[in-house]
Each structure stands twice: as C-alpha cells, then as structure tokens.
C-alpha positions in Angstrom: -20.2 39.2 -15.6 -23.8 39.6 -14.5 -24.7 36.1 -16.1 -21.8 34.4 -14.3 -22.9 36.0 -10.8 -26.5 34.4 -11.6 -25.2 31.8 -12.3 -23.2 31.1 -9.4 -26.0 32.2 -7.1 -28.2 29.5 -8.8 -25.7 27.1 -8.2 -25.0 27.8 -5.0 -28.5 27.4 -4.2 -28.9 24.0 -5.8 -25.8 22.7 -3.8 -27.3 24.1 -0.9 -30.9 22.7 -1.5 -32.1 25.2 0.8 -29.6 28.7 2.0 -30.1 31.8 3.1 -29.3 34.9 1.0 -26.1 35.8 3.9 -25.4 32.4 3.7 -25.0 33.0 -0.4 -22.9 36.0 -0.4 -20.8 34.2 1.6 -20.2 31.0 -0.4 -19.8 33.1 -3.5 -17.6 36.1 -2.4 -20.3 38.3 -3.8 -21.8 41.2 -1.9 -24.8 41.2 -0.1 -26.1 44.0 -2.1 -25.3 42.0 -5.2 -26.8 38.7 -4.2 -30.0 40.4 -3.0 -30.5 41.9 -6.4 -29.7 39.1 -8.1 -31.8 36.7 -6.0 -34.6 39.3 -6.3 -34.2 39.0 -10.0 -34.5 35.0 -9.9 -37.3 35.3 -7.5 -39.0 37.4 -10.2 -38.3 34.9 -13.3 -39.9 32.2 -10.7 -36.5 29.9 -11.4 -36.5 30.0 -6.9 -38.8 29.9 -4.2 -38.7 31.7 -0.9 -39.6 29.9 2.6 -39.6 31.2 5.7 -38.5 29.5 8.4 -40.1 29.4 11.9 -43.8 30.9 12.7 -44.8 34.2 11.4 -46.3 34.5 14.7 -43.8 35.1 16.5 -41.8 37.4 14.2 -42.6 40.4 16.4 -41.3 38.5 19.2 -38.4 37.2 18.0 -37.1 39.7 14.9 -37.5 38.7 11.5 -37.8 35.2 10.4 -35.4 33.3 8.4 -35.9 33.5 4.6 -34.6 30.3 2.8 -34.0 30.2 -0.7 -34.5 27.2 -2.8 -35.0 26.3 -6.5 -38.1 25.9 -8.4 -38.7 22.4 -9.4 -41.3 23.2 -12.2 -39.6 26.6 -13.3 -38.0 24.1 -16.5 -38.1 20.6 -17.4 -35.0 19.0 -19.7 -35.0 15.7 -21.4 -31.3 14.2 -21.5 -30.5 11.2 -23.5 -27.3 9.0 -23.7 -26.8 7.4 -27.3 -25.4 4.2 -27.8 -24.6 2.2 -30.5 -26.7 -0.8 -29.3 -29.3 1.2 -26.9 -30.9 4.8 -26.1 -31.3 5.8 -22.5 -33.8 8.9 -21.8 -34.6 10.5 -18.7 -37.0 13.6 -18.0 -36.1 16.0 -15.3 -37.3 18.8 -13.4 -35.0 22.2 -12.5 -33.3 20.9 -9.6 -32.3 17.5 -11.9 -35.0 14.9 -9.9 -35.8 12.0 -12.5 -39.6 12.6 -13.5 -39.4 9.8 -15.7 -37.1 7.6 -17.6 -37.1 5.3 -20.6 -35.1 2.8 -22.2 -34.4 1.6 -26.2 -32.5 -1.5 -26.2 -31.9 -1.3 -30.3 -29.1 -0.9 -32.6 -28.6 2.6 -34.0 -25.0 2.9 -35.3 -24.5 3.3 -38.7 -27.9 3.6 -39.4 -29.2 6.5 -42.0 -29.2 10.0 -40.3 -32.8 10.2 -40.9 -33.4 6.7 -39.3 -31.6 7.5 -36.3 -33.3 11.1 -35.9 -36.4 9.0 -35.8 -36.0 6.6 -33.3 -34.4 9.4 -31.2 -37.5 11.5 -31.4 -39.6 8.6 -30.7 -37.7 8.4 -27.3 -37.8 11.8 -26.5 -41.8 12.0 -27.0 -42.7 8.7 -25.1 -40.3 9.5 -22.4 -42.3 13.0 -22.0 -45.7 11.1 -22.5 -44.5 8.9 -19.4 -43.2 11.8 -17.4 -47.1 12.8 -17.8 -46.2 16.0 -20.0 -46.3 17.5 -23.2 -43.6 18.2 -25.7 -44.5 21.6 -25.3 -43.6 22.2 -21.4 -40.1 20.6 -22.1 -37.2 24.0 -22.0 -34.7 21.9 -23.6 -32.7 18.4 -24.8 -29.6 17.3 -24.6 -28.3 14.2 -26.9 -25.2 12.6 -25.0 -23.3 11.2 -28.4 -19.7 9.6 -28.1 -17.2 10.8 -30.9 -16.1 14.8 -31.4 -18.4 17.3 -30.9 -18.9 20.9 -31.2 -21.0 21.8 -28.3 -21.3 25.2 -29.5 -22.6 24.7 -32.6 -23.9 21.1 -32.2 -21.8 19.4 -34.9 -20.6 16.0 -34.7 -17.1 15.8 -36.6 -17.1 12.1 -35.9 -18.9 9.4 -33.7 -19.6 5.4 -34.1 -22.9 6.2 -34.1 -23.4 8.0 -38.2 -21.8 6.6 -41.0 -21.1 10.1 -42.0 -18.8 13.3 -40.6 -19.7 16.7 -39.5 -23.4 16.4 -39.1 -25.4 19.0 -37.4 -27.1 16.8 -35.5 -28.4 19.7 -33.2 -31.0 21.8 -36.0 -31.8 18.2 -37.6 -33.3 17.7 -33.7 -34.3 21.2 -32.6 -36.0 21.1 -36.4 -38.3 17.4 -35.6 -39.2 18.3 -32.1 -39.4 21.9 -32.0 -37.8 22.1 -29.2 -33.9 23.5 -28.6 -31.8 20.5 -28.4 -28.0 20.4 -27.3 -25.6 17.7 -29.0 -23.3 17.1 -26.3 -20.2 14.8 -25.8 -21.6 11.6 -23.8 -17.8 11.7 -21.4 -18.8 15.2 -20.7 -22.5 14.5 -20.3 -21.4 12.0 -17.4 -18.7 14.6 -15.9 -21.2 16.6 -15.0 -23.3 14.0 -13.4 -20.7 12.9 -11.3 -20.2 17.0 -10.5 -23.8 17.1 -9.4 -24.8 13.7 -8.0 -21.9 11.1 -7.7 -18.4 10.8 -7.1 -17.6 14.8 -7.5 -20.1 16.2 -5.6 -17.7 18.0 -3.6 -15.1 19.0 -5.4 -15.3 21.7 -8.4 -11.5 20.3 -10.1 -11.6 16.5 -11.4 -11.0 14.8 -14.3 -13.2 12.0 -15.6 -12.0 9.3 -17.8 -14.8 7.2 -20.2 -13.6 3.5 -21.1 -16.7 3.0 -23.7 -17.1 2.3 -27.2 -14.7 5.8 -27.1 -12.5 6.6 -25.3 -13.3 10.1 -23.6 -11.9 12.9 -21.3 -14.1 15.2 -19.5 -11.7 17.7 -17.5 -13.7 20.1 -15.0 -11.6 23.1 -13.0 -13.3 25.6 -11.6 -16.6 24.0 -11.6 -16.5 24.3 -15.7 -15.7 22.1 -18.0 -12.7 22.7 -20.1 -13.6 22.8 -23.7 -11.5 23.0 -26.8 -11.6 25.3 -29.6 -15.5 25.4 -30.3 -16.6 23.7 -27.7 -14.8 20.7 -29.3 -15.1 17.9 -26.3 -11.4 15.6 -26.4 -11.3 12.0 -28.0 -8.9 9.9 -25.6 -8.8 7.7 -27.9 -6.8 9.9 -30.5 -3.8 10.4 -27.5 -0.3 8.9 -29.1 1.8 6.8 -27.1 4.7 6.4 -29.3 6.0 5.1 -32.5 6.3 1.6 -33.2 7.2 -0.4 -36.2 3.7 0.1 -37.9 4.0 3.9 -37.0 1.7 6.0 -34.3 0.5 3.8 -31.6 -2.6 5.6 -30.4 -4.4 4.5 -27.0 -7.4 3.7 -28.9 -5.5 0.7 -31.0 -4.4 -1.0 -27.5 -7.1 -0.2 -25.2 -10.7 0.6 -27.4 -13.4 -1.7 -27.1 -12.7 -2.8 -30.4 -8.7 -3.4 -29.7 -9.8 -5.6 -26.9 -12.5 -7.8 -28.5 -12.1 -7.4 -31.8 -10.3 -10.3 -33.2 -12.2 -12.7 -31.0 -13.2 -16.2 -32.3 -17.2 -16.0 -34.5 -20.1 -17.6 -32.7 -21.7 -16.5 -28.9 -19.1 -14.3 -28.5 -19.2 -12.3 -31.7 -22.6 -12.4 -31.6 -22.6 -10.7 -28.0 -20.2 -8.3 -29.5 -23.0 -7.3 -32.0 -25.6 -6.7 -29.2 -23.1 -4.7 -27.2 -22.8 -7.0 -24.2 -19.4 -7.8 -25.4 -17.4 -6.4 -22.1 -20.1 -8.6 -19.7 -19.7 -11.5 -21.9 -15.3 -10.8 -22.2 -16.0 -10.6 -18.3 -17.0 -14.5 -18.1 -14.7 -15.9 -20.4 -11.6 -14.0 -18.4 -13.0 -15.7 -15.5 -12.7 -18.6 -17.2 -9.1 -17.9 -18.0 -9.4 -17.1 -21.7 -6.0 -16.4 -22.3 -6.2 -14.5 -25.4 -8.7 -12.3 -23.5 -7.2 -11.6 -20.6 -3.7 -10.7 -22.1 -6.1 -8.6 -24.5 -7.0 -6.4 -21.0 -4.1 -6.7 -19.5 -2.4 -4.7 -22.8 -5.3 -2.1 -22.2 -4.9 -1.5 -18.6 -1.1 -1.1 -19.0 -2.1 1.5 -21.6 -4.5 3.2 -19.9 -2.4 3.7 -16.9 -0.2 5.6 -18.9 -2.4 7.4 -20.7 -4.0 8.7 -17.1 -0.4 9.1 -15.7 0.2 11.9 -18.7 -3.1 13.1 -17.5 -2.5 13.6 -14.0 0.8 15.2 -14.8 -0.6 17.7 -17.0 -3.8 19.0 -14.3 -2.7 17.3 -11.0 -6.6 17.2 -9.9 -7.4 15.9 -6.5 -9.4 13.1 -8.2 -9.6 11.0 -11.3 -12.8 9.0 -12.0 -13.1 6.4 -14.5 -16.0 4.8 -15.9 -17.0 2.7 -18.5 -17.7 -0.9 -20.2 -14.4 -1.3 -20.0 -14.3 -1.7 -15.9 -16.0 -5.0 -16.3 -12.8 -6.4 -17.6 -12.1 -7.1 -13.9 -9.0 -7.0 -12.4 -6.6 -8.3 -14.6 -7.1 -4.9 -16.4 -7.6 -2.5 -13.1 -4.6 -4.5 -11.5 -2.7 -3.6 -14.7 -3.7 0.3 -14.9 -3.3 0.6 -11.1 0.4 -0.8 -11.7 1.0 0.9 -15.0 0.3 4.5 -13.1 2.0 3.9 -10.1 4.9 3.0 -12.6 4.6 6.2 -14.7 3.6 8.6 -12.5 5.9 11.4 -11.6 7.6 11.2 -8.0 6.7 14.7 -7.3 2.8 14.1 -7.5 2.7 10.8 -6.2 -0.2 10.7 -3.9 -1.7 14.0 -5.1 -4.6 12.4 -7.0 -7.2 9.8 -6.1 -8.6 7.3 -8.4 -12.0 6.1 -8.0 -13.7 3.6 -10.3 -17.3 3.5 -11.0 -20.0 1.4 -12.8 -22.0 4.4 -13.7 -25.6 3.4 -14.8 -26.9 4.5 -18.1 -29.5 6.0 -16.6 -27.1 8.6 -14.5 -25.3 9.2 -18.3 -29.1 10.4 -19.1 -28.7 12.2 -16.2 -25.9 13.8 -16.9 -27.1 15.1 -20.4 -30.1 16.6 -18.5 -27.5 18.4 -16.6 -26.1 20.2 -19.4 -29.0 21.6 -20.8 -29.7 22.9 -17.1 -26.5 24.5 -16.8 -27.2 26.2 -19.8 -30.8 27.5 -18.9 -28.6 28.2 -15.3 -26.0 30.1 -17.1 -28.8 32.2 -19.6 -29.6 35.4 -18.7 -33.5 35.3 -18.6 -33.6 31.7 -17.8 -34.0 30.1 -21.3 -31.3 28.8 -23.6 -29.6 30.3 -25.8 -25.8 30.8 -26.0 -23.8 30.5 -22.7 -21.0 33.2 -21.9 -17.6 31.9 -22.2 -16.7 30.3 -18.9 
C-alpha cells in the first residue's frame, strides 16, 4: 500500500507539473499527514524538488509562502526503444519523460539471429546515450517496445515477427550486454501509455488503445493501469476469433493483418516496398489510384476491425478508443468501412458511450512510450530504482 500511495503522489505531481502538497492530498484522497510524509520521503530520495512561491521577503508580512512541488528532471534517465521489423527507433529521457535525445535505425531486423539483433539493439541504445551527451552508466533503466506476446514480468517473448524463435528472454540477454536493467515490453502497450501521458489520453485514466501494425495489439488501461494478463502477458488482437468458416477459425489477423492486406500483391515496386516496410504508404498510392484488388483488400479489414472493436467496446465500455497504426494509412476506404462495421455491430444500449479517435502516432512517441514504462516502474519502486512493481 505504501508503494501505491508513492506512487500516486508521484503521479499526481507529474500531471500537475508543479502542486502544492494540499493541493495533493486532495487529488489523491490521501491525508495530509500521509502526503507530507510521503512527499518528505521523495524530497529525501531527490526524485522532487521544492519551490517556493512568492518573495521570502515578505513571508513575515504575508504568512508562509507557497511550497510547490515538482519532479526532478535528473533524479533518472530511461532509454525507450520501439522495435520494428524494418527500423529501430530510440529515444533518451529524463524523469519527467522530456526527449534528451533521440535516434533512428532504418534496417531490417526480423528474423535475424538472436545474437544479431541484440547487437544492433545495443548499438542503438549506446549511441543514442552518446548523443543525449551521457554515459551508459547514468542511464536507471531500458525499455525494448517488441510487437508479439510478452511477459512483462519476466521479460519473455512467447512470440513476435521480430525472432525466428519462441520464448526468448530477451530481457537478461539485454540487462546482461548493457549492464543496465532492461524491460521487454509489448510495443501496443508501450504506446498506451504514451498516449496516457502525452497524447490523446492525457485526461482520462480508462481507455482502450488499439495497434493496426505488423500485429495487431490491445492495450486496455482502467484505473490509470494497464490491464495485464496472467504474467504480465500483453493481448495479441490478432489471435481474437471471428467465427468459423469453411476453412475453420477465422481469426482477425487472417482478414485484417498487414500481411492479409498486402500479401498476395503482384512482385516488382510493390513487393519490393513490402520488404522495406513502406508497404501501407506505398498500398496508400495505389488505392488512390483505384487498385481494386487493394482497396477491397482494406475494405475486408476495416469491416473486420469494426467488429473486432465493437466486441471490445462491449466488453469495457471506455469513454474512448484510440487506434493507431500502419494500417490508418489505408485511407478511407478502410476507416469508412470500420466506422460503418461499428456503428453496425455495436450494441444499442452503449451507442454513443465511447469515442473513437484515430491517430498517426510517430515512431518517435512509441519510443516514448517505452521510456514511460520503465518510469512507471522506477515511479512505482519503493526507493526509486527498478525492481519488481506491486501488483496494480
């Protein structure tokens, strides 16, 4: 209990960017007495600063002056990282989550050799450092955004388009080269929390995200949390049945992946933008071009996808449901198709209750968001540095 009271105090202070300690205890429902020692303890560990407002001079005069509290900027610094199959994004931030420095690999890494990919991952994290004018050694933590399954808890990857092989425990290989501790995180939940800090969430502490990449992912937050499955296990969309057909289970993957939608395209430009990754941009030009074949393709997707987020929304009813993704640059003869698939599927008695927003996230704010969760977790420790996070 004490670690979740810190950690809502430290939370409510980052929101805040700069509260009082009444102001604290008010927002959080804790007592004064229990936010003074708490903040006291904080204040302590150097993780926040105290300003005071107004001139000292005329403290006499007036009563006491205003105490603000804010976070520390250099109490930590975090590397996050999104992993793609066709590029690696890092980004180097301070304790409040400001960009210090960022970097970006335009290479292919799927199905390379674990030790290969470890490699060229490490590389990243230690130039993106170098630029960020620090060493290794001042860095608190990593976070590795992967898409596929993964066990956040104990940094295993059960399965991802990125490595050839299953279960790999990707987090020691990492914390092992760099000697630093390093979080394998699901990249859908990696950008839920970006959105939760700096984008389309900011306000709200229930949403759901949906990622339209190379997986399809789910990142579900309520109660300012992320919902995790059994060990941490982040949730592959892309896995969700739709029904039996003739060949048997019709999973949303098979009609609305990345692969579903482009992969039985003709050989030449196309296939070879496929192979770079640019193959939603380049799908994007030929639909304007009225590529039949490619625009039935999306349509097929958005129609699944809308139901797919319809079963969502009628199992969690959040205020808000924000998808992001390669996918989105279909244009809108798949959005027009989800947007009428929902409408269509969605139960009468929650019409209206959710909002859907669209967004062409950056890589740079999936980075982000991978920074994020290793500063929850040095948030959510009790002394300020990793280590396991109580079960929220």
């Amino acid at each position: 209990m004490r670690a979740i009271n810190r950690f809502n105090v430290l939370d409510t202070i980052r929101r805040a960017g700069s509260i009082a300690r009444i102001e604290i205890s008010e927002r959080t429902q804790l007592s004064t007495t229990t936010v003074s020692a708490i903040t006291a303890s904080l204040l302590d560990d150097g993780l926040i600063l105290a300003r005071t407002e107004g001139d000292l001079r005329e403290a006499a005069a007036r009563g006491r002056p205003r105490v603000m509290l804010e976070l520390n900027p250099d109490a930590a610094r975090v590397v996050g990282a999104k992993i793609a199959a066709n590029r690696m994004v890092f980004v180097v931030t301070d304790f409040r989550g400001e960009v210090l420095s960022t970097l970006t690999l335009a290479l292919r890494v799927d199905r390379q050799p674990i030790g290969v990919i470890a490699d060229l991952i490490e590389d990243g994290v230690r130039r993106c450092v170098v630029d960020a004018n620090l060493a290794l050694d001042e860095i608190d933590s990593v976070c590795l955004g992967l898409p596929g399954v993964v066990e956040h808890r104990t940094g295993h990857v059960r399965t991802s388009p990125i490595f050839r092989e299953t279960g790999v425990d990707f987090a020691t290989e990492m914390s092992e080269r760099l000697g630093v501790t390093t979080i394998v995180e699901s990249d859908a939940h990696a950008i839920t929390l970006a959105h939760h800090w700096f984008g389309k969430a900011r306000d709200l502490d229930d949403m759901v995200l949906v990622s339209l990449e190379q997986t399809l992912g789910l990142g579900v937050l309520h109660g300012g949390q992320l919902f995790r499955g059994a060990g941490g296990l982040s949730h592959n969309l892309g896995d969700l049945v739709l029904g039996i057909g003739p060949q048997g289970t019709v999973r949303l993957a098979s009609l609305a992946g990345e692969s579903a939608i482009l992969g039985d395209q003709p050989s030449g430009r196309f296939a070879e933008a496929i192979r770079l990754g640019q193959g939603m941009a380049h799908a994007k030009t030929l639909i304007a071009a009225e590529d039949n074949t490619l625009i039935g393709a999306a349509v097929r997707a958005g129609e699944a996808c809308g139901t797919a987020l319809a079963n969502i929304v009628t199992l969690f009813a959040p205020p808000r449901v924000i998808l992001v993704g390669s996918s989105l640059a279909l244009g809108q003869p798949f959005l027009d198709s989800l947007r009428e698939a929902y409408s269509l599927a969605i139960p009468p008695s929650i019409k209206g209750v959710t909002e859907l927003v669209f967004d062409q996230s950056t890589d740079e704010t999936w980075a982000q968001g991978a920074a994020v969760v290793a500063l929850r977790e040095l948030y959510e420790s009790p002394w300020g540095t990793t280590g396991p996070a109580p079960a929220l």
